[in-house]
C-alpha positions in Angstrom: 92.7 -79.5 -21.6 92.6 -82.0 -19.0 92.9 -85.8 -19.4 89.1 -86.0 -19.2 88.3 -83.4 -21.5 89.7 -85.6 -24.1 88.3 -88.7 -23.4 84.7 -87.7 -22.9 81.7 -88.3 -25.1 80.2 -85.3 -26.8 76.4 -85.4 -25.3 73.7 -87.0 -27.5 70.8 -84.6 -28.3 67.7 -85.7 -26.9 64.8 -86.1 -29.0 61.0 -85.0 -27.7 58.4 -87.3 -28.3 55.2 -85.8 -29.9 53.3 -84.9 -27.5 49.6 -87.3 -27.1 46.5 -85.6 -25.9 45.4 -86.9 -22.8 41.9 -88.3 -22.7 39.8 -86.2 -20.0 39.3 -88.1 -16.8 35.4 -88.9 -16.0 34.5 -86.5 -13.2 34.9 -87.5 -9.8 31.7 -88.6 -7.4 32.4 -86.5 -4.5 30.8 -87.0 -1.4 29.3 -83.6 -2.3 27.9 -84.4 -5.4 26.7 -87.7 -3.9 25.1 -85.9 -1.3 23.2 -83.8 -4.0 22.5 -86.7 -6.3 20.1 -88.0 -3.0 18.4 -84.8 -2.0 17.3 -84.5 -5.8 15.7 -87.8 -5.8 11.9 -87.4 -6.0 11.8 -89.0 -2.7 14.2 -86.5 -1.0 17.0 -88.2 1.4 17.1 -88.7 5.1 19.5 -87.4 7.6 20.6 -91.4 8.1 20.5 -91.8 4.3 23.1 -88.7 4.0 25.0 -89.9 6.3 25.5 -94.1 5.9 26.5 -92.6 2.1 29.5 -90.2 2.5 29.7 -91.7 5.8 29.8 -88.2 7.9 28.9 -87.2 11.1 25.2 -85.4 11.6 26.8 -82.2 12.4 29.1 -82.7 9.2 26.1 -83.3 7.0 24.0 -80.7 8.3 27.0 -78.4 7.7 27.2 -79.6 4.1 23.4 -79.0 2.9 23.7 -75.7 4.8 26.8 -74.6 2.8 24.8 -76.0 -0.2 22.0 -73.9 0.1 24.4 -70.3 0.4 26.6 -71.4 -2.5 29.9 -72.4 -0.7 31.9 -74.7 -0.7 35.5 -73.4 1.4 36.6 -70.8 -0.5 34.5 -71.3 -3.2 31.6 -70.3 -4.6 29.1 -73.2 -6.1 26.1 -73.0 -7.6 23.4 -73.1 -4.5 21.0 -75.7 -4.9 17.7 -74.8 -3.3 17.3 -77.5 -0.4 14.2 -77.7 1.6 13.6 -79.8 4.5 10.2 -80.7 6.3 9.8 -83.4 9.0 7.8 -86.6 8.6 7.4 -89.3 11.2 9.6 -87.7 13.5 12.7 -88.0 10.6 13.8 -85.2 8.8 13.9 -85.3 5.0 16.2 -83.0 2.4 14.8 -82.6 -0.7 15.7 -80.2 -3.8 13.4 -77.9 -4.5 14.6 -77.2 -8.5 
């Protein structure tokens, strides 16, 4: 044995802490669901409206109700949400149709 062997501590076992359960985390508001939460309004939401709130680009939000409506979302597939959109003093307005 070496000098070292001899002097060294024998390793304390560890002991495990019982393990807590972790309270679930509230859901996130995503810009998505945000986005949602204003076309389902009984008032519907405006292309401004979408946009000063998850503070996109037109295109971007456009992009976003259009991938609502087919059920995507990236590589994913979401529950579509049925998103109409009709024109009224020369503004366009998103509303859910469920």
């Amino acid at each position: 044995m070496s000098a070292n062997a001899k002097t060294r501590k024998p390793k304390a076992a560890t002991i495990r802490k019982a393990a807590v359960p972790k309270a679930k985390p509230e859901p996130r508001q995503t810009k998505r669901k945000l986005g949602i939460d204003l076309v389902r309004r009984p008032s519907g939401a405006t292309l401004m409206e979408l946009i000063e709130a998850t503070g996109w680009q037109p295109h971007t939000v456009r992009a976003a109700i259009s991938s609502l409506k087919h059920g995507k979302s990236g590589n994913r597939s979401i529950e579509p949400v049925d998103i109409r959109s009709r024109r009224e003093s020369g503004r366009t307005i998103y509303e859910a149709a469920d």
